[in-house]
Backbone and ligand atoms as CSV (ligand in chain L), in Angstrom:
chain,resi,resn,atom,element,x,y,z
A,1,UNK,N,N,78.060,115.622,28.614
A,1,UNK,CA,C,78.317,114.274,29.096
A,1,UNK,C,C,79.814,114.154,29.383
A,2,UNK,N,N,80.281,113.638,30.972
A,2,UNK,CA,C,81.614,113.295,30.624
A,2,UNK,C,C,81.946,111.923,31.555
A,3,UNK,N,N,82.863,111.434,30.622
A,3,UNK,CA,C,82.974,109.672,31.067
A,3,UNK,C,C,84.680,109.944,31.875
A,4,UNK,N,N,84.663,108.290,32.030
A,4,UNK,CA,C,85.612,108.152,32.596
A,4,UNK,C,C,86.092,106.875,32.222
A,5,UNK,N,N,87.118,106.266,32.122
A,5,UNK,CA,C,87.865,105.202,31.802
A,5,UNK,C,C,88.686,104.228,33.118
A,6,UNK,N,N,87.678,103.353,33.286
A,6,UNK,CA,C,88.358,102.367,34.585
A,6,UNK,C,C,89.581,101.421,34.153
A,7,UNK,N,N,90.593,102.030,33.330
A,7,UNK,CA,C,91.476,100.696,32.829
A,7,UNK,C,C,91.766,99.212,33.636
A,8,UNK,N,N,91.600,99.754,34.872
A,8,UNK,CA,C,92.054,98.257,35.663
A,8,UNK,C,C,90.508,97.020,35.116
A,9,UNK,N,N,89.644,97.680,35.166
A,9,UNK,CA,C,88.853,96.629,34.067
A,9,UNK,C,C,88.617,96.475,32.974
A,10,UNK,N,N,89.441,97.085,32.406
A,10,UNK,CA,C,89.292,96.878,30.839
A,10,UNK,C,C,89.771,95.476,30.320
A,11,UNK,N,N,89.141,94.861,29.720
A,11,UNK,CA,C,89.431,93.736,29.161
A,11,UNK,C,C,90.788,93.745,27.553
A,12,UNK,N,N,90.098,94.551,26.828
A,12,UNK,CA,C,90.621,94.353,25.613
A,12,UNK,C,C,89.960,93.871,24.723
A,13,UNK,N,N,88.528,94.097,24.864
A,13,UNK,CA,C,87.682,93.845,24.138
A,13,UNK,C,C,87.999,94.720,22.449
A,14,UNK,N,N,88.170,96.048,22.639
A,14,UNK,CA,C,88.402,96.296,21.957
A,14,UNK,C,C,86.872,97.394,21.313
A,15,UNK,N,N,85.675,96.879,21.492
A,15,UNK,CA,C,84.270,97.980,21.287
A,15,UNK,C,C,84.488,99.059,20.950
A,16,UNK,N,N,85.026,99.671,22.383
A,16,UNK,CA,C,84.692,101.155,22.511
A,16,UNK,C,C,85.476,101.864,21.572
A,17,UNK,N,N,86.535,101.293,21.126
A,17,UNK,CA,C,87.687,102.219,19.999
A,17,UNK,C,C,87.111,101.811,18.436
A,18,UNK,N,N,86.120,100.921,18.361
A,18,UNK,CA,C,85.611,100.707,17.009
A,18,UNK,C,C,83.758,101.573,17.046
A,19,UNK,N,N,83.556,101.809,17.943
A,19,UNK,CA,C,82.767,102.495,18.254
A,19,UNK,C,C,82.905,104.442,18.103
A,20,UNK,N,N,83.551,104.522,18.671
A,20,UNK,CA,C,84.126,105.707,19.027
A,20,UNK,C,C,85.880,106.505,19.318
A,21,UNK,N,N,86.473,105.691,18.138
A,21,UNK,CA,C,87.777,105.862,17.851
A,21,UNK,C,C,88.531,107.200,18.548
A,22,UNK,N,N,87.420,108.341,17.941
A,22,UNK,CA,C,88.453,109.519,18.619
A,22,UNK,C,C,88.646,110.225,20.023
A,23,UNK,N,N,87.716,108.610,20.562
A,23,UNK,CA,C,87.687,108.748,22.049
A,23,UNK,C,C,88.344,107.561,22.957
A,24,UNK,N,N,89.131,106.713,22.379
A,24,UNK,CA,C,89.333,105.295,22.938
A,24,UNK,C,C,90.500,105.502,21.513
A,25,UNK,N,N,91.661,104.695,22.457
A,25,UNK,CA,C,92.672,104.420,22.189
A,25,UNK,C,C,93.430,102.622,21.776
A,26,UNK,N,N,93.760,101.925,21.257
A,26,UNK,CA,C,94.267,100.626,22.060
A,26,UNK,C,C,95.322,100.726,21.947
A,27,UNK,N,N,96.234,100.109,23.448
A,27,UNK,CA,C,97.583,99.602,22.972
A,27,UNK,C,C,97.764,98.422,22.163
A,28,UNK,N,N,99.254,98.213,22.231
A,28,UNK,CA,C,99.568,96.606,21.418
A,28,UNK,C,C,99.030,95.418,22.004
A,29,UNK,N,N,98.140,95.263,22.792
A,29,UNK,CA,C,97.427,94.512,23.689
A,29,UNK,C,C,96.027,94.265,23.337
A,30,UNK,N,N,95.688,95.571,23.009
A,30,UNK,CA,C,93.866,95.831,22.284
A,30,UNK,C,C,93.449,96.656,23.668
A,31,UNK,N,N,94.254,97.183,24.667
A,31,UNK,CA,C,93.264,97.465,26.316
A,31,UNK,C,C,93.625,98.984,25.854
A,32,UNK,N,N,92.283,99.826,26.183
A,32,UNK,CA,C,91.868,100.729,25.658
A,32,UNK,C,C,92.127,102.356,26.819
A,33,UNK,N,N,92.695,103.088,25.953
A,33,UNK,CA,C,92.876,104.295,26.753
A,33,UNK,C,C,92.062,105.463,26.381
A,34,UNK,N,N,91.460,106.000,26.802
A,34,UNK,CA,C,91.087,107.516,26.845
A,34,UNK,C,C,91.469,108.537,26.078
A,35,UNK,N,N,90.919,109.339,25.028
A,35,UNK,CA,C,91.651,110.293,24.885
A,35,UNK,C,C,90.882,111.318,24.958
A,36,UNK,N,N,91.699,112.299,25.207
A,36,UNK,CA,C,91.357,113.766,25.710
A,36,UNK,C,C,90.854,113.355,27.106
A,37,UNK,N,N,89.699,114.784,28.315
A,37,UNK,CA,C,89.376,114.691,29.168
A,37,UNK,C,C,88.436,114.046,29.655
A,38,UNK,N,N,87.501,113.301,28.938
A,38,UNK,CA,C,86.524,112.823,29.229
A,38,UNK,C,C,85.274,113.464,28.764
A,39,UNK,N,N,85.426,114.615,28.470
A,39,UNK,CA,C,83.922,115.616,27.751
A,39,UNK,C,C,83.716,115.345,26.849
A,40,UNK,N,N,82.430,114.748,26.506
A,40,UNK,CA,C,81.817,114.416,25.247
A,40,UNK,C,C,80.875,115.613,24.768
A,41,UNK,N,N,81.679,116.199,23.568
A,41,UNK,CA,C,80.263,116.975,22.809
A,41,UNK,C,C,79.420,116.214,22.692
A,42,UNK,N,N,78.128,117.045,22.544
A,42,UNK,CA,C,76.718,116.278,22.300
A,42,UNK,C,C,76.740,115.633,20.775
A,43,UNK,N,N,77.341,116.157,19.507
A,43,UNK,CA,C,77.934,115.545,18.564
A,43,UNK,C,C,78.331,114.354,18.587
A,44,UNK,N,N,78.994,113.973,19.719
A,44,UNK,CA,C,80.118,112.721,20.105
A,44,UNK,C,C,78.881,111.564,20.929
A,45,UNK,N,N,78.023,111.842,21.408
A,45,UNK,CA,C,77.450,111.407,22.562
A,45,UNK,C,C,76.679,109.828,22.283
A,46,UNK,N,N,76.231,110.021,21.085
A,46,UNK,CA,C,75.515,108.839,20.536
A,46,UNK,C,C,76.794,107.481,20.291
A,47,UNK,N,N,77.495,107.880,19.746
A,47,UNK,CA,C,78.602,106.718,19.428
A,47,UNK,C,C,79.552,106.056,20.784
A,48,UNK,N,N,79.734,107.420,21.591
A,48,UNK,CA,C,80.261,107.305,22.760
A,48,UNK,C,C,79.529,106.209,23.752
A,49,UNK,N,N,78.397,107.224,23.751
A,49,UNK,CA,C,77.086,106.303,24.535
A,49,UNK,C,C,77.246,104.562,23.958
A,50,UNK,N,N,77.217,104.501,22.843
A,50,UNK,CA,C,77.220,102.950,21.984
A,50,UNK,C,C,78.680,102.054,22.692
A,51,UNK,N,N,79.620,103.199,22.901
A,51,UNK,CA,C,81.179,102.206,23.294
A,51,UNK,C,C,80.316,102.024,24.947
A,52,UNK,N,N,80.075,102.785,25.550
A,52,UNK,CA,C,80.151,102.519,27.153
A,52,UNK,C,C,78.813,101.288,27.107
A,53,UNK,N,N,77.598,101.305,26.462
A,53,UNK,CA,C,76.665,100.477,26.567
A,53,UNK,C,C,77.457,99.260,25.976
A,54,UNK,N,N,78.219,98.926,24.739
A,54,UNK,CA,C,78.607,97.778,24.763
A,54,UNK,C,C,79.789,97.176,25.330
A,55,UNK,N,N,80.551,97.961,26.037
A,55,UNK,CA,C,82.080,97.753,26.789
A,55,UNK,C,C,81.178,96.098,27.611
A,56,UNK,N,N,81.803,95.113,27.340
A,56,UNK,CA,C,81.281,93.892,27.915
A,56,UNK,C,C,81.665,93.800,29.671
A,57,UNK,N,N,82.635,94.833,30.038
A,57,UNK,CA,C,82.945,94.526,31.787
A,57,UNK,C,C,82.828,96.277,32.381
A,58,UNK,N,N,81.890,96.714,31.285
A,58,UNK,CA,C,81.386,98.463,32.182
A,58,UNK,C,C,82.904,98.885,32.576
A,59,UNK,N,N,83.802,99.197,32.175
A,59,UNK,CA,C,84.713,99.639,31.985
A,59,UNK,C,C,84.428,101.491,31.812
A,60,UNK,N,N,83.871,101.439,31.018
A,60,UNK,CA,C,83.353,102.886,30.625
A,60,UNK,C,C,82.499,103.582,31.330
A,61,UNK,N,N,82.854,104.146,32.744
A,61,UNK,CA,C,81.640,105.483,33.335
A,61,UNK,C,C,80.982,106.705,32.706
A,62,UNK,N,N,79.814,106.492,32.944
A,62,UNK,CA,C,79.374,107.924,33.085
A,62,UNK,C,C,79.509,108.924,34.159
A,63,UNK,N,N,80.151,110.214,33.916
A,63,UNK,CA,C,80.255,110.351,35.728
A,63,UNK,C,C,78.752,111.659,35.769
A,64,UNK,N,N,78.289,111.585,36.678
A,64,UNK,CA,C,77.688,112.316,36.943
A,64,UNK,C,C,76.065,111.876,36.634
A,65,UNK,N,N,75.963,110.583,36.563
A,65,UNK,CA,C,75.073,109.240,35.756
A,65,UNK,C,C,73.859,109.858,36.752
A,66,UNK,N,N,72.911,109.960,36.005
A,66,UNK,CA,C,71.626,110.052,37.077
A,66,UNK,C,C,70.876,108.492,37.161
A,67,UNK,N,N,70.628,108.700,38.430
A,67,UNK,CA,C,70.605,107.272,38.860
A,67,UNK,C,C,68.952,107.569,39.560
A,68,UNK,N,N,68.298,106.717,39.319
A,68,UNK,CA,C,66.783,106.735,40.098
A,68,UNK,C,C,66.983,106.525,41.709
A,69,UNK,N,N,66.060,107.080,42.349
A,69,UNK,CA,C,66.206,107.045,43.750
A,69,UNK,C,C,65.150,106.245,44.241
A,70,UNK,N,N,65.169,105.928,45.513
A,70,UNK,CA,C,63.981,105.345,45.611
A,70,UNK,C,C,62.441,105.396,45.177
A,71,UNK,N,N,62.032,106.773,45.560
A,71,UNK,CA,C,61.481,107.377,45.269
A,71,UNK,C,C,60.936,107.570,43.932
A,72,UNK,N,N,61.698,107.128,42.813
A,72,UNK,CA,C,61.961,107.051,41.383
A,72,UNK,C,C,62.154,108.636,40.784
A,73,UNK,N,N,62.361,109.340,41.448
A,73,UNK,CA,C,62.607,110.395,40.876
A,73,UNK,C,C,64.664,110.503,40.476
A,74,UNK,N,N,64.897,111.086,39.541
A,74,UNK,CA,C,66.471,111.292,39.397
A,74,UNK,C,C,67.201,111.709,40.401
A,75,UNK,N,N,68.041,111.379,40.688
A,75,UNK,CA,C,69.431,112.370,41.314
A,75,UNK,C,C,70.058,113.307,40.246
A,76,UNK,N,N,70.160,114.358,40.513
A,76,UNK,CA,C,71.089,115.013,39.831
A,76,UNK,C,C,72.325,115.286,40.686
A,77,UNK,N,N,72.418,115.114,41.441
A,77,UNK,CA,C,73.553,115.304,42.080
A,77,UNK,C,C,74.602,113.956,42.574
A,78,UNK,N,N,74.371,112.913,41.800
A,78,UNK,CA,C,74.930,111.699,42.080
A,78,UNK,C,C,76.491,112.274,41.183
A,79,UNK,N,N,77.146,111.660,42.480
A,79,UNK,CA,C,78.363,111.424,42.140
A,79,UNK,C,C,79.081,110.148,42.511
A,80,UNK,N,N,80.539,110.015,42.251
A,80,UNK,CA,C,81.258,108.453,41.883
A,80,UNK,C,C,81.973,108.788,43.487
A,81,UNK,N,N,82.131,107.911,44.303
A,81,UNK,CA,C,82.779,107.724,45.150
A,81,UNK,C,C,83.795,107.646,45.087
A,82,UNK,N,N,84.630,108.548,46.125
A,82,UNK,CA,C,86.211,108.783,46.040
A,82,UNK,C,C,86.965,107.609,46.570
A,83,UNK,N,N,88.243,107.673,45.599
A,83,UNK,CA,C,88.779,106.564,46.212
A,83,UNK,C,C,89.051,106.305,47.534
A,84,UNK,N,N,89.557,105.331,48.412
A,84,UNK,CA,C,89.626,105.778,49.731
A,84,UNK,C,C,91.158,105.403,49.787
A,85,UNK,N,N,91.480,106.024,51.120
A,85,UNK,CA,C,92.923,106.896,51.479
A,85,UNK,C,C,93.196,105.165,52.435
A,86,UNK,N,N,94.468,104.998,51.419
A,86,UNK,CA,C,95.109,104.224,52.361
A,86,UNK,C,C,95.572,104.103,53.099
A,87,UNK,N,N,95.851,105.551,53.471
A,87,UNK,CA,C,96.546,105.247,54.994
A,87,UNK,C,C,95.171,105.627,56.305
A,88,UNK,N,N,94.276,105.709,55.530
A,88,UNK,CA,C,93.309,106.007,56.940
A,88,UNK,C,C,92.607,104.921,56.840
A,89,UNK,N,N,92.631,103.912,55.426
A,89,UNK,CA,C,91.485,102.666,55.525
A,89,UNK,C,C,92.398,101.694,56.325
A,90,UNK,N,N,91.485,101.042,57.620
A,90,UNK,CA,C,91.861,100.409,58.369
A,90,UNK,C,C,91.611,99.081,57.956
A,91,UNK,N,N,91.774,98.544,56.599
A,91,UNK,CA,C,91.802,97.460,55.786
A,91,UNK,C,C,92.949,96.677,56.003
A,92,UNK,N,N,93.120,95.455,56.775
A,92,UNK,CA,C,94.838,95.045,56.915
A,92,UNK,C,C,95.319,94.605,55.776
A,93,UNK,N,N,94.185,94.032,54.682
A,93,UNK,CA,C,95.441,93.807,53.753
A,93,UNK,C,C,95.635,95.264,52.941
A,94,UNK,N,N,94.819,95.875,52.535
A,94,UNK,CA,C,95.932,97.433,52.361
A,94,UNK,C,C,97.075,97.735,52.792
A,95,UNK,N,N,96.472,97.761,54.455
A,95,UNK,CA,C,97.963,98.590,55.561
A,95,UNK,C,C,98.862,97.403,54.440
A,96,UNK,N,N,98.912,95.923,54.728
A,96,UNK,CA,C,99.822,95.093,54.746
A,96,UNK,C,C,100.974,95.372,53.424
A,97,UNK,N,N,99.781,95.971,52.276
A,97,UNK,CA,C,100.052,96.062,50.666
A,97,UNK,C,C,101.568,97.452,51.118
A,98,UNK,N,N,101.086,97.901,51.293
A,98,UNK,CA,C,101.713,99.719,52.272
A,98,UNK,C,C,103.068,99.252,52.188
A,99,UNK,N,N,103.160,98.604,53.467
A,99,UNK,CA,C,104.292,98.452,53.886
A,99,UNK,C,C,105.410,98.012,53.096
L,1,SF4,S1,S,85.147,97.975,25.185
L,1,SF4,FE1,FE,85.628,97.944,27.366
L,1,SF4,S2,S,86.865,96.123,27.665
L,1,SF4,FE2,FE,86.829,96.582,25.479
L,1,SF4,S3,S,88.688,97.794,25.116
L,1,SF4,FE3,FE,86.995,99.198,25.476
L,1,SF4,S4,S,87.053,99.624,27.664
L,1,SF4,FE4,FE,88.277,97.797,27.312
């Protein structure tokens, strides 16, 4: 299993580091950082699993999340969409942010 940490939504709830301490960090704020790479031993997975299910604003990814398809069968090959490139997104308030 390996997660990922969206800080720009992290609230400061605070969960996931009482959940799973040696994976979640807080600053002097309570907003929660990551530690290590994101690989969860299977050891780790249950408590981990418990911070990302109760993170109240999904803050906490799974990457590589199998997701049902229409079809209802799994994806295994689902992945997280890359960020997109600001200088090719023809978004004006981006460009505008840019400049
Ligand atoms: S549970 Fe979610 S909102 Fe709360 S500190 Fe952790 S990541 Fe942030």
């Amino acid at each position: 299993m390996r997660i990922r940490l969206d800080r720009t939504m992290c609230d400061g709830f605070g969960l996931c580091a009482k959940h799973a301490p040696e994976y979640f960090s807080l600053d002097d704020w309570g907003y929660a950082s990551l530690e290590g790479n994101g690989e969860i031993p299977e050891a780790d997975q249950g408590a981990v699993m418990r911070a990302l299910l109760d993170c109240p604003v999904h803050a906490i990814i799974e990457m590589g999340e199998r997701r049902p398809s229409r079809d209802g069968a799994a994806h295994s090959d689902a992945v997280e969409a890359p960020e997109p490139d600001p200088a090719i997104n023809d978004n004006e308030a981006i460009s505008e942010f840019i400049r």
